[in-house]
TORKOLRO-587278 format. One line per field, with one value per residue (C-alpha): residue number from 0; residue in three letters; x, y, z. Coordinates in pm, 1 decimal. Each point is the difference from the previous one (the first is absolute). Layout:
// residues N
sevo <- (NUM  ...)
drendren <- (ALA  ...)
c1 <- (X  ...)
c2 <- (Y  ...)
c3 <- (Z  ...)
//
This chain:
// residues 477
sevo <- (0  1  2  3  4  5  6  7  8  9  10  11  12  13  14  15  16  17  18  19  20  21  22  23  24  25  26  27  28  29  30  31  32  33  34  35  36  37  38  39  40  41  42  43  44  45  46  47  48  49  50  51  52  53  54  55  56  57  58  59  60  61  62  63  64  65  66  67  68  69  70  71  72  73  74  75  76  77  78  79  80  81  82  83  84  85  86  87  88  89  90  91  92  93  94  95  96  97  98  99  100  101  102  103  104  105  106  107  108  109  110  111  112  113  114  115  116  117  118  119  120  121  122  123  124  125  126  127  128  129  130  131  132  133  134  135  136  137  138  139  140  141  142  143  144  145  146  147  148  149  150  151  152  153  154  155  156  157  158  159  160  161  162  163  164  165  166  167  168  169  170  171  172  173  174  175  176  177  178  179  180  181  182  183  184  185  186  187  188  189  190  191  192  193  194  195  196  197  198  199  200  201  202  203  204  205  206  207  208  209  210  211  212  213  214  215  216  217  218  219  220  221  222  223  224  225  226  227  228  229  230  231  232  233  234  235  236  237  238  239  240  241  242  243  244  245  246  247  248  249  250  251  252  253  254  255  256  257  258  259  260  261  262  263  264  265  266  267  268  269  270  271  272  273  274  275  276  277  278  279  280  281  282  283  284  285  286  287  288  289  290  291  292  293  294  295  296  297  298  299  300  301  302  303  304  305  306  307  308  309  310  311  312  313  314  315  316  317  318  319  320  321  322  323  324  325  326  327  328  329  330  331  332  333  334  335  336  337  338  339  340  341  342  343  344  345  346  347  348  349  350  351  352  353  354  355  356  357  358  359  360  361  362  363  364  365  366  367  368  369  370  371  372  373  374  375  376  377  378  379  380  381  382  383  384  385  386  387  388  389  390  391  392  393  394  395  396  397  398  399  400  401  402  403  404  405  406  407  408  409  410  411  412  413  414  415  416  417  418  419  420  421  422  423  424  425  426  427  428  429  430  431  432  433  434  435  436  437  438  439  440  441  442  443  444  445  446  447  448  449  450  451  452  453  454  455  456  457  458  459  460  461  462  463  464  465  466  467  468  469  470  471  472  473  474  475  476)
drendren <- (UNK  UNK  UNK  UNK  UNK  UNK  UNK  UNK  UNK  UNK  UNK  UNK  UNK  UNK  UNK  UNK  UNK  UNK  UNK  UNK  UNK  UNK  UNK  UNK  UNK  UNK  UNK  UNK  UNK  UNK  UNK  UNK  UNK  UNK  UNK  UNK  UNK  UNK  UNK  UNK  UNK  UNK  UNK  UNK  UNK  UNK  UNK  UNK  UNK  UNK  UNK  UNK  UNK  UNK  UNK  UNK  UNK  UNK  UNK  UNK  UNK  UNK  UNK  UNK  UNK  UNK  UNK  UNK  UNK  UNK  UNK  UNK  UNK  UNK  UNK  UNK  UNK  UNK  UNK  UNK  UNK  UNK  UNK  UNK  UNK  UNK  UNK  UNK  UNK  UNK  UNK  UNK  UNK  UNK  UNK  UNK  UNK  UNK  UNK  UNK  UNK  UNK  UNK  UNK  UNK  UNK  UNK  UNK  UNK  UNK  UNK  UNK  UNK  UNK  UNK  UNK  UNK  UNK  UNK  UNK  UNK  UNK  UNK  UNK  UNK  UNK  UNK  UNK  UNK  UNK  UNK  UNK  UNK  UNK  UNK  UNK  UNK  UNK  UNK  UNK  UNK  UNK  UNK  UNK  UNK  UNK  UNK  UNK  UNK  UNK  UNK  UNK  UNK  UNK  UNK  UNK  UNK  UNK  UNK  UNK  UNK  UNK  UNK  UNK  UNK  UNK  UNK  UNK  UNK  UNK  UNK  UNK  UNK  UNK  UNK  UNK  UNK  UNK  UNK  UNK  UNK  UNK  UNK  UNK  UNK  UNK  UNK  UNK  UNK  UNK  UNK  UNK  UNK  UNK  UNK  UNK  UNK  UNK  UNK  UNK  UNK  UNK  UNK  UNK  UNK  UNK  UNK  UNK  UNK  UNK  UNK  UNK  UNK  UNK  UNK  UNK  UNK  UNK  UNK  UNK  UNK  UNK  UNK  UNK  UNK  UNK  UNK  UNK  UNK  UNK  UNK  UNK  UNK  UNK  UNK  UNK  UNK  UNK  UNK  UNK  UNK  UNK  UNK  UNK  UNK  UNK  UNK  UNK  UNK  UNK  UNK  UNK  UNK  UNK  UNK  UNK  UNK  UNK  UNK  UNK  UNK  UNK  UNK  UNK  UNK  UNK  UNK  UNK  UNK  UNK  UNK  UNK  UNK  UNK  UNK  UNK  UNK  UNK  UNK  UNK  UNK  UNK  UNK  UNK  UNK  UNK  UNK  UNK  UNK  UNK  UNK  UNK  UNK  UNK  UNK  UNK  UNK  UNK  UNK  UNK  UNK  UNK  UNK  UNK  UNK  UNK  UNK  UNK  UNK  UNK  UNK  UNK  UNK  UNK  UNK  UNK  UNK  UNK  UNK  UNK  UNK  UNK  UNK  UNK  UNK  UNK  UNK  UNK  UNK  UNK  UNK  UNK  UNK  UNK  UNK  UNK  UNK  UNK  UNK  UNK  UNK  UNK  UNK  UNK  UNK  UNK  UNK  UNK  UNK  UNK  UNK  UNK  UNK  UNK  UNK  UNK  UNK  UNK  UNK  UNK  UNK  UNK  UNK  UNK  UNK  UNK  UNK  UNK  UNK  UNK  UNK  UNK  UNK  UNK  UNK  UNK  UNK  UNK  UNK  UNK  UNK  UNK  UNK  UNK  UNK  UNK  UNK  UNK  UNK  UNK  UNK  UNK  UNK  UNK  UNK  UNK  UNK  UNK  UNK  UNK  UNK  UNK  UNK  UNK  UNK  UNK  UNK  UNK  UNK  UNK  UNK  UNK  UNK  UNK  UNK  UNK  UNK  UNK  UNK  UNK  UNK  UNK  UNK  UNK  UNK  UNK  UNK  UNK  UNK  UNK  UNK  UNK  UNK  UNK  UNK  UNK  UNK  UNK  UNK  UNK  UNK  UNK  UNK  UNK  UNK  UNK  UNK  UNK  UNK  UNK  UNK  UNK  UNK  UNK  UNK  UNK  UNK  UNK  UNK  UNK  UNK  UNK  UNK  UNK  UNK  UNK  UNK  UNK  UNK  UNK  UNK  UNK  UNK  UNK  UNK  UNK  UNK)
c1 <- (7764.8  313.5  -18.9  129.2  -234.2  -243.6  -273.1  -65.1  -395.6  202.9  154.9  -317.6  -233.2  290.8  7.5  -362.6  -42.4  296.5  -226.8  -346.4  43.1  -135.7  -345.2  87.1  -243.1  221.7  329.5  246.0  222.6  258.6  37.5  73.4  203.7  231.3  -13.1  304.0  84.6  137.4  -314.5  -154.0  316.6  -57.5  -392.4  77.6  283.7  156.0  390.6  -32.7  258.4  -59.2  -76.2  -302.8  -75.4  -50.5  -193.7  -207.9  -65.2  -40.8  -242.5  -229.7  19.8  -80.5  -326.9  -105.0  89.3  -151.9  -287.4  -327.5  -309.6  -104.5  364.8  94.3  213.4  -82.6  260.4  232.3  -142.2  45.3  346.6  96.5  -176.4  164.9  303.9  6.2  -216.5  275.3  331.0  112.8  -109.0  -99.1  -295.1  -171.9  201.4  -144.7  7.3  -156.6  -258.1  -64.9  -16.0  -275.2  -207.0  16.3  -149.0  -222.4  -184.6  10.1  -131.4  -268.5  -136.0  3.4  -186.7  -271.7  -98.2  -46.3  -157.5  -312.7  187.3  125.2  348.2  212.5  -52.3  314.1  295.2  209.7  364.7  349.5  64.1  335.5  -39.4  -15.1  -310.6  -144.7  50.6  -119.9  -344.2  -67.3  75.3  -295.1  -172.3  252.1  -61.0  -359.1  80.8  255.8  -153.9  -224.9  256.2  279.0  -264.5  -32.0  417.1  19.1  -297.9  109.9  366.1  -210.5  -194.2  314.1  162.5  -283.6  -16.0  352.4  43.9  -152.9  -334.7  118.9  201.3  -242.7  -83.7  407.2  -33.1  -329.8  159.8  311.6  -223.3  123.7  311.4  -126.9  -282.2  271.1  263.2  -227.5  -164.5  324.6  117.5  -294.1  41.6  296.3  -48.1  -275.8  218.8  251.1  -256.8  -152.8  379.3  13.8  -298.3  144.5  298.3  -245.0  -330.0  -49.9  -291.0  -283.8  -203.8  218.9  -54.8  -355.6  -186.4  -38.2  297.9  53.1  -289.7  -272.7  58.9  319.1  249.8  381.1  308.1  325.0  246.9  272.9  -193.7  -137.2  342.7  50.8  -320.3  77.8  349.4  -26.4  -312.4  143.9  -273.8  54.6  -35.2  -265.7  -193.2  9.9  -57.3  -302.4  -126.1  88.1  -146.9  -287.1  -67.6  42.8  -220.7  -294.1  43.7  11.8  -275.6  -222.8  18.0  -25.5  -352.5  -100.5  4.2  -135.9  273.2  284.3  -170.6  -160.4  327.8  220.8  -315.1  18.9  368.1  -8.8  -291.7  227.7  298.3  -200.9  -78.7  340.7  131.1  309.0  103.6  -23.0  156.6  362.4  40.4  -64.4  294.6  197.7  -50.7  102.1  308.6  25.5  356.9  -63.1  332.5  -44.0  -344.0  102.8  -218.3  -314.4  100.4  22.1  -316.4  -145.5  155.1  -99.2  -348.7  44.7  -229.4  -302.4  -240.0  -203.4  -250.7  -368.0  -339.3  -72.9  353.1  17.3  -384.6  150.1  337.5  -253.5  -207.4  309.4  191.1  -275.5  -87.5  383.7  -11.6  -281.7  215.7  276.0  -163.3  -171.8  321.1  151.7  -285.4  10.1  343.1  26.6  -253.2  193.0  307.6  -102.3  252.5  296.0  166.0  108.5  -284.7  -86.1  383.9  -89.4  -283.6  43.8  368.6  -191.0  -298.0  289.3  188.3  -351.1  -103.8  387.5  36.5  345.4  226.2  -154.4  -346.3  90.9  118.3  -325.0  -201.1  221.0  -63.0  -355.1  -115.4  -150.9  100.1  -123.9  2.2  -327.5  6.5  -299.5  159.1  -41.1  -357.9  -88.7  170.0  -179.5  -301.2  64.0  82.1  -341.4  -165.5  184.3  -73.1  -417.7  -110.1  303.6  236.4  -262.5  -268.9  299.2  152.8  -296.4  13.2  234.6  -241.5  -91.5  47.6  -353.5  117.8  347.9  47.3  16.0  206.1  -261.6  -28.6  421.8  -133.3  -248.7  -72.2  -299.4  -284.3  168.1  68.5  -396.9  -103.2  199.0  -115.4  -400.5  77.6  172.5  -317.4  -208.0  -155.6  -71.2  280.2  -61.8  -137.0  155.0  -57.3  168.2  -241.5  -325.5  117.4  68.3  -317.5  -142.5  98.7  -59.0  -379.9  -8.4  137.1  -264.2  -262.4  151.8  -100.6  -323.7  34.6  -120.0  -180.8  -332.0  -7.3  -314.9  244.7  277.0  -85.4  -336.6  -298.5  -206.6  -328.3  -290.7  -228.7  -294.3  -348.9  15.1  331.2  303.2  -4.6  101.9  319.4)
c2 <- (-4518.2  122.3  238.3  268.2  -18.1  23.6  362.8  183.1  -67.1  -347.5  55.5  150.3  -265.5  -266.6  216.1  -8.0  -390.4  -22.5  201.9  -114.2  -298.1  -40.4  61.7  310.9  -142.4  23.5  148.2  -182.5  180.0  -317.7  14.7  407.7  -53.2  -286.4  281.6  132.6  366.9  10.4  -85.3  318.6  222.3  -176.3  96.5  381.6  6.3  247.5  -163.8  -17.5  -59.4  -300.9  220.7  144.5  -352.7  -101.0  276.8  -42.2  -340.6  63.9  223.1  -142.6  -399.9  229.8  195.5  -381.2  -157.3  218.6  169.3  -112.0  -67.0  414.7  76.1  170.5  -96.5  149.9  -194.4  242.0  280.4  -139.9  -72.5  322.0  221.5  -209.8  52.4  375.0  13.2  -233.9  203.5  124.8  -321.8  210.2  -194.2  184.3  85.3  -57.8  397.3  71.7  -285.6  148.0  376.2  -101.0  -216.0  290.4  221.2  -195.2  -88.8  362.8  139.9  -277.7  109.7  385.2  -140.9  -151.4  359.3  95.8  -237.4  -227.6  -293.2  -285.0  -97.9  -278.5  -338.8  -76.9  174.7  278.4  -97.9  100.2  -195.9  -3.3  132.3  -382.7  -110.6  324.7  -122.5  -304.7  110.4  216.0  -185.0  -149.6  363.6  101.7  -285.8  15.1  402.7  -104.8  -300.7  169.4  211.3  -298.8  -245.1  318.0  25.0  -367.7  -34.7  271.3  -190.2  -297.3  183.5  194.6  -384.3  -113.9  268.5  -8.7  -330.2  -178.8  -124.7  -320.3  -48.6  102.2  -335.9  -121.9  340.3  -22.0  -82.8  227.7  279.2  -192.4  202.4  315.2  8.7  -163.1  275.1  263.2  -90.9  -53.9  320.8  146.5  -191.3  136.6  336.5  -7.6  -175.3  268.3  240.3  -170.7  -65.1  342.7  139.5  -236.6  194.8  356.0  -126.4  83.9  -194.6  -224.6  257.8  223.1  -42.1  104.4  -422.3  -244.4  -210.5  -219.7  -192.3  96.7  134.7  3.8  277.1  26.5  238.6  -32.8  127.0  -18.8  288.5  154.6  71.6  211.9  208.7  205.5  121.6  363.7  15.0  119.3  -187.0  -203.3  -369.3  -73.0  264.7  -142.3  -342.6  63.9  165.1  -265.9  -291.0  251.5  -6.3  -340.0  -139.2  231.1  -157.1  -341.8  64.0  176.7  -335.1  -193.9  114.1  74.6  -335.5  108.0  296.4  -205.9  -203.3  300.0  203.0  -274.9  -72.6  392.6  -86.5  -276.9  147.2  251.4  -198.6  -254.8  319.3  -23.6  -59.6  7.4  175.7  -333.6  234.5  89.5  -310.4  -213.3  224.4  -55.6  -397.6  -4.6  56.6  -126.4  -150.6  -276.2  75.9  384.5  94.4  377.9  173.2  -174.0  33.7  346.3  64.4  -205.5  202.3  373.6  -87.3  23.9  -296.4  131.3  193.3  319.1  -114.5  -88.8  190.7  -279.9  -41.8  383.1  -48.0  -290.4  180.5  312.4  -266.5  -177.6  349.1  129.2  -320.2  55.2  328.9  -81.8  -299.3  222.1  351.9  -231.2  -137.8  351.5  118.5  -284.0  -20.7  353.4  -2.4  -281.2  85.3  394.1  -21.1  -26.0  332.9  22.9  -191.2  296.2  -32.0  -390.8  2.2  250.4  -199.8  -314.2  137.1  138.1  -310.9  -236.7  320.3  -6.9  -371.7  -133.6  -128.5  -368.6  133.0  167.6  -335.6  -176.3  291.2  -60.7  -375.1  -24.7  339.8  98.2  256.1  -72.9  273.2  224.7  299.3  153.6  -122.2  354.0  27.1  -297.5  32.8  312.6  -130.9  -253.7  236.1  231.9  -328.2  -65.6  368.4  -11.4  -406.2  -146.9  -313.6  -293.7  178.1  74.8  -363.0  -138.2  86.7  -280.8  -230.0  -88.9  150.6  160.1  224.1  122.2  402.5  52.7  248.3  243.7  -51.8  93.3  265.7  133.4  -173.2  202.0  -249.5  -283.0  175.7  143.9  -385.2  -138.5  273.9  -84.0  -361.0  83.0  198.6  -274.3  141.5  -99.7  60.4  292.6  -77.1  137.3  -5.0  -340.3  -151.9  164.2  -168.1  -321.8  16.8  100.9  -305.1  -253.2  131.8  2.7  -367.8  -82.2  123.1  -147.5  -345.9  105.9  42.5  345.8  129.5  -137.0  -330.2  -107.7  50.9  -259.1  -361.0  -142.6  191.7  -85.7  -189.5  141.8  -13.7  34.1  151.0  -209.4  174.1  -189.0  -344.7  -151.8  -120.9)
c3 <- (-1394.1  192.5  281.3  -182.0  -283.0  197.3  10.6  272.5  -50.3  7.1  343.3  150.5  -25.8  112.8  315.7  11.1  -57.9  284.9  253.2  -46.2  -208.5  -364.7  38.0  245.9  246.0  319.2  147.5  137.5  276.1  -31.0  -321.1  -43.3  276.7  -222.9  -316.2  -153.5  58.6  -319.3  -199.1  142.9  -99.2  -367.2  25.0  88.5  -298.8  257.2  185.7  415.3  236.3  211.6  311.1  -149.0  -191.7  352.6  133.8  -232.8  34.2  405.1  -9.6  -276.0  178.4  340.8  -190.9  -88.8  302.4  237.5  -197.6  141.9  -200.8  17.1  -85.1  298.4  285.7  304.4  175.8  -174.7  146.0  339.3  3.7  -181.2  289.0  270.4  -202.9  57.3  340.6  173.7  -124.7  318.5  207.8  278.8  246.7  246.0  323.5  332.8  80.6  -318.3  143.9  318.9  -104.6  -251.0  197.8  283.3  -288.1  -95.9  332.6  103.2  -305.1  -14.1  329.2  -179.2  -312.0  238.0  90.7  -354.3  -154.5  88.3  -250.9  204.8  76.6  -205.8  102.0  -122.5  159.2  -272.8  -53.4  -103.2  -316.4  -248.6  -425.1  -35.6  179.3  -130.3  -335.6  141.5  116.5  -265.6  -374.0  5.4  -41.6  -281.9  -204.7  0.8  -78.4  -294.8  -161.5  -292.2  -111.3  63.7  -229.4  -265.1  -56.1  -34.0  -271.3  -187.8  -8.0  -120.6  -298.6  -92.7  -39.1  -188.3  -225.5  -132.5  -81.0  -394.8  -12.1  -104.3  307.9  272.5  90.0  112.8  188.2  145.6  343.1  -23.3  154.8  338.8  -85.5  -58.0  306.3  215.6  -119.4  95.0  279.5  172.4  -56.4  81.7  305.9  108.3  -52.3  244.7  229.1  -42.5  67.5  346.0  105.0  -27.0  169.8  265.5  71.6  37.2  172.6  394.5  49.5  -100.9  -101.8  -186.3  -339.1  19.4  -72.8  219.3  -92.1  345.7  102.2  207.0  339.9  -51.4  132.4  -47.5  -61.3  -150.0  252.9  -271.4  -213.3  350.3  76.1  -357.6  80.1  245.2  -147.1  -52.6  154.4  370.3  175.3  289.8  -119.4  280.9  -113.2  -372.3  107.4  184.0  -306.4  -230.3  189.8  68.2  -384.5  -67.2  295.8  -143.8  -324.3  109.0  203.1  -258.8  -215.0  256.1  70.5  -323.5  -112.6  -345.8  -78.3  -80.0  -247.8  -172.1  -18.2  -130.3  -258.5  -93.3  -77.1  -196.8  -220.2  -92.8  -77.8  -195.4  -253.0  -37.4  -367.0  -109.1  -381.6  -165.9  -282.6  153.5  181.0  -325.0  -141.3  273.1  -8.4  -358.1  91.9  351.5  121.0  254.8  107.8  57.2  73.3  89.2  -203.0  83.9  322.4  -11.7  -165.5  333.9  244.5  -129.5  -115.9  -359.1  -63.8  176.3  -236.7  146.7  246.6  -165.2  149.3  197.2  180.2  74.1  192.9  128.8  133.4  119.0  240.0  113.1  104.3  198.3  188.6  80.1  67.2  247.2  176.1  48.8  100.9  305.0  31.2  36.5  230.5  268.8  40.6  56.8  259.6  169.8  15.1  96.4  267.8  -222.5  -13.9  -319.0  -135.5  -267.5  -144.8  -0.7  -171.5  -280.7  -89.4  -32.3  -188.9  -272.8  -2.0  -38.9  -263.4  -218.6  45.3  -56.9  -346.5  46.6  30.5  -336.5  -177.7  130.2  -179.3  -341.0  36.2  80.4  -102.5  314.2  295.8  284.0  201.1  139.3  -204.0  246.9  297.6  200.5  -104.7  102.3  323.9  57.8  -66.2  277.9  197.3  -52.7  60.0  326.4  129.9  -43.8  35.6  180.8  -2.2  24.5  -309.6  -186.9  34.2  -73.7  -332.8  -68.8  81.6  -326.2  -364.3  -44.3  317.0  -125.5  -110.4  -394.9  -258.8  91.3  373.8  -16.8  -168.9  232.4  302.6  125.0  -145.9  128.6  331.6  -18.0  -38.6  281.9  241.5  -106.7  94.8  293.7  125.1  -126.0  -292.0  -293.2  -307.8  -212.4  -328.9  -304.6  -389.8  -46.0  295.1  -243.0  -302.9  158.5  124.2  -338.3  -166.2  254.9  -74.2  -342.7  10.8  240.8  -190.2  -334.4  190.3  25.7  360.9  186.5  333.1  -77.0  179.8  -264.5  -275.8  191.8  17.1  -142.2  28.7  261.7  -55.9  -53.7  319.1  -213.7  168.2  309.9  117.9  112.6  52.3  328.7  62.9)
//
């Protein structure tokens, strides 16, 4: 049969044959590589130039090349974020050095008269947007992944579903395509996004997680610099505040060995209720363009593949706010009370609680991507919570809460700190913690279980029953 007589049911399965071989058991990246452009023009029925012949071609052998076995590249989202965090080129100066290690060492000697939490072990640098990209990928990918996996699955089903029964076996494996095509772009819209945050984050600590490792201080001097325009504040003054804020962070994790762990779990259990509408991006990959992904792009970037949130995520999103809330408002409260010497510490504070409160265009994108803010909604109740605590059981009770996650204030403690504040004071004085109805009905059931085991007061009734001594009495031992 010539070429020309050939159908386009025909042309298909050659192309499918060509890829993973007759029985459609495995790819073979050398052998797409060798195909003819043209055979795919003759599949589609629709005339391309050879520019977009090629780009074709160069971006499917790259989705099959460089897909992994989950479909999603993380490499990619690495070099895009350097990409944008490196634009300007700019390393850290030797003044900018020196000014911020000066603010640092001063304001940790502040910080270690508000606070009974140790110092760093590790010393707090001045780092570039590239090593913070660096430091902190690890942390987005582990936030990104679910919903990452869910784009690239539901690129795989919409593949599976649109092709003949009788054909799913030569195509069994071309789902590569489809998880590598998403997952890539997935990929590097989150690197656009974390390139981005690069170019507007002061410090470690700024987004609100714990995205450097533990103990770990730094700021950007690059985005320190853009902070303080239109702020009229000295820069000293600013710096000391900044570095203030970051080494209470740092610190805070530091010693609560347990908190970074249980916020970055909070995290992830939200964004693994993640789903994406399986629905619209089926529709879109009907009709996906390898060479012009734009639309699914789009859909990405503004959100418009993440359903409403379930129950269960919105509980989840509730816990993880308020255990931010309650990071930040101590946060807020000990650097305040460190750096009470500042004179225009008031101005200071309030223009960084509105910026950390607004958030900027890249914290925005990360919401549209992931479908999650990250921001502490009850920031200024928690903080004056904090504060109430400070004021009637001081720094060490009120640090010591962090000592473990059975001790840490709740919603309703943010709420109304009086109980907790009544509680501290009792153990303070050495008294025994009020009881309330929870305590009761704890104590309720532990009885009823006891007795449900046939256990209860009467020592006769535990155990065997003791022998019977008969008339002579008890006999000797």
């Amino acid at each position: 049969m010539a070429d020309d007589d050939r159908s386009p049911e025909d042309e298909f399965q050659e192309l499918m044959r060509q890829l993973f071989g007759a029985t459609g058991s495995q790819f073979d990246p050398a052998q797409f590589a060798r195909m003819d452009p043209e055979q795919l023009a003759r599949l589609t029925g629709v005339p391309m130039d050879p520019a977009t012949l090629s780009q074709v071609m160069q971006n499917l052998q790259s989705a099959f090349r460089n897909a992994p076995a989950n479909g999603i590249d993380w490499d990619v989202t690495r070099r895009q974020a350097l990409h944008i965090a490196n634009q300007d080129g700019l390393s850290v100066t030797a003044g900018q050095r020196a000014d911020l290690d000066q603010a640092f060492h001063l304001a940790d000697l502040w910080l270690s008269e508000a606070t009974a939490i140790a110092d760093l072990a590790e010393a707090p640098r001045a780092i570039t947007r590239g090593e913070w990209v660096e430091k902190t990928l690890p942390v987005w990918q582990e936030l990104a992944e679910p919903v990452a996996t869910s784009v690239a699955d539901a690129l795989t089903s919409a593949l599976s579903q649109q092709v003949p029964e009788e054909m799913q076996g030569l195509v069994a494996n071309a789902g590569q395509m489809m998880r590598g095509l998403g997952g890539s772009l997935f990929a590097t819209q989150l690197g656009q996004v974390v390139g981005r945050l690069a170019l507007e984050v002061v410090s470690g600590g700024d987004v609100g997680i714990p995205l450097l490792p533990a103990g770990e201080a730094a700021i950007l001097p690059q985005n320190f610099a853009d902070l303080g325009r239109g702020l009229e504040i000295p820069d000293d003054q600013l710096a000391l505040y900044v570095a203030a804020r970051e080494l209470a962070h740092a610190r805070l994790f530091r010693h609560a060995k347990w908190l970074r762990l249980h916020v970055l779990s909070q995290v992830t259990e939200y964004a693994r209720g993640v789903h994406i509408d399986t629905e619209r991006l089926e529709e879109m990959a009907s009709r996906v363009d390898p060479s012009d992904l734009d639309e699914l792009r789009q859909a990405l970037e503004s959100g418009a593949l993440l359903p409403q949130q379930t129950e269960a995520q919105e509980l989840a999103l509730a816990r993880l706010e308020n255990m931010l809330a309650l990071i930040e408002g101590w946060v807020d409260v000990v650097t305040s009370d460190a750096t009470a010497r500042i004179p225009q510490l008031d101005r200071i504070a309030e223009a960084i609680r509105r910026r950390r409160a607004v958030g900027g265009p890249a914290e925005d994108a990360l919401s549209a991507l992931v479908g999650l803010k990250l921001r502490p909604r009850r920031l200024r109740e928690a903080a004056a919570m904090w504060r109430a605590l400070t004021d009637a059981v001081g720094v060490e009770a009120r640090d010591a809460l962090w000592d473990s996650p059975d001790f840490v204030p709740e919603a309703e403690d943010i709420d109304d700190p009086s109980r907790l504040i009544a509680r501290l004071e009792a153990t303070a004085r050495g008294e025994a913690p009020q009881r309330d109805e929870m305590d009761d009905a704890l104590e309720r059931l532990l009885a009823e279980g006891l007795n449900d085991e046939g256990l209860n007061d009467d020592p006769d009734a535990q155990g065997e029953a003791p022998e019977d001594d008969g008339p002579e009495g008890p006999k000797p031992v």
